[in-house]
Every structure is written in C-alpha cells, then in structure tokens.
N, C-alpha and C positions, 0 to 999 in steps of 0.2 A: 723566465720566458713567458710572456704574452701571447696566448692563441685567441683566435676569432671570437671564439665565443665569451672573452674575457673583452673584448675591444666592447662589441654589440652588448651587453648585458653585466659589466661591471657589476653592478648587486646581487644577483643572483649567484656572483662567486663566492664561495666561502663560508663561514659559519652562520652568518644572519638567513642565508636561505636554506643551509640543511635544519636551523634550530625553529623555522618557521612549517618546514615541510609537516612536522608530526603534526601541528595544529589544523594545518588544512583534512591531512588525513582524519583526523580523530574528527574534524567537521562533516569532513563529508560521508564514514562509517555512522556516527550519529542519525544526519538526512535519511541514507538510506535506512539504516533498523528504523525510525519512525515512521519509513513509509509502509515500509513492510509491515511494521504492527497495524496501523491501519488497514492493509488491505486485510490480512488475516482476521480483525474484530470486524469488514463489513462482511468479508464472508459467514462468520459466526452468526452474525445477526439474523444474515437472510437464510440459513440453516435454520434458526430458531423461528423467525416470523414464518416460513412455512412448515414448520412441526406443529405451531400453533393454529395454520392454515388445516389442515390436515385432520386435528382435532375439534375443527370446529362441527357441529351439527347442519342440519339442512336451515332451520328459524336462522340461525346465528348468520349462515352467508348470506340469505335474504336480509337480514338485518342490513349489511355493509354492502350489499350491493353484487355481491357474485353467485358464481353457480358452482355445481361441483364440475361441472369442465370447466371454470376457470383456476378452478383450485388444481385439479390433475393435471393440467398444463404450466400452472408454477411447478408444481414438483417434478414434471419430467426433466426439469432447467438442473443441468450442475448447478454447483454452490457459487461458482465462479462468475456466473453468468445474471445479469441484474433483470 
C-alpha cells in the first residue's frame, strides 16, 4: 500500500534515508560543539585580557592608551559580554 507521503517523496522512503539521517545528525552535533567551543575560548580570552587589564600599573595604561576607568568599566562587563 502506497501513502501520500510515499507518492510526494519516494526517496526519502526506506533505508537510503534512515542510513543518511545519522550523517546529517553527527553533521550537525559536530557544527554545533564547534561553535560552542568557540564561544567558550572567546569567553576565556576576554576573562584573561581583562585579568591582565587589571594587573596592569598606572605607566603601563598610559602606555596603551587607557585610564583606570576605563579599565574598571571592562571589568564590570560579564565575561559574556564584548
């Protein structure tokens, strides 16, 4: 017996599309954990560039160009936040 969705989509019936599904999944579990590691290492980064902000002396921000309120204003920033 022949239903609609077998009329409309013939390939999609049967074993070449359940043996295709895990590939897509495992595709797209992959994308996702890689984007996720990325956000997690930019967050790490910008945890550490302002731990290093933070450490710096008064000469050293004048060196780069800031002040210590611009240094206390990164750090009131969650880690999340650029």
């Amino acid at each position: 017996m022949s239903g609609p969705s077998q009329a409309l989509h013939p390939g999609l019936i049967g074993t070449a599309a359940r043996a295709s599904a895990p590939a897509h999944l495992g595709a797209l579990v992959a994308a996702v954990g890689s984007r996720i590691l990325a956000i997690v290492t930019t967050w790490h980064a910008r945890a550490k560039e302002r731990r290093a902000l933070a450490a710096m002396n008064d000469h050293e921000l004048r060196d780069v160009g800031i002040t210590r309120a611009d240094v206390w204003a990164e750090l009131d920033k969650p880690f999340w936040r650029a």
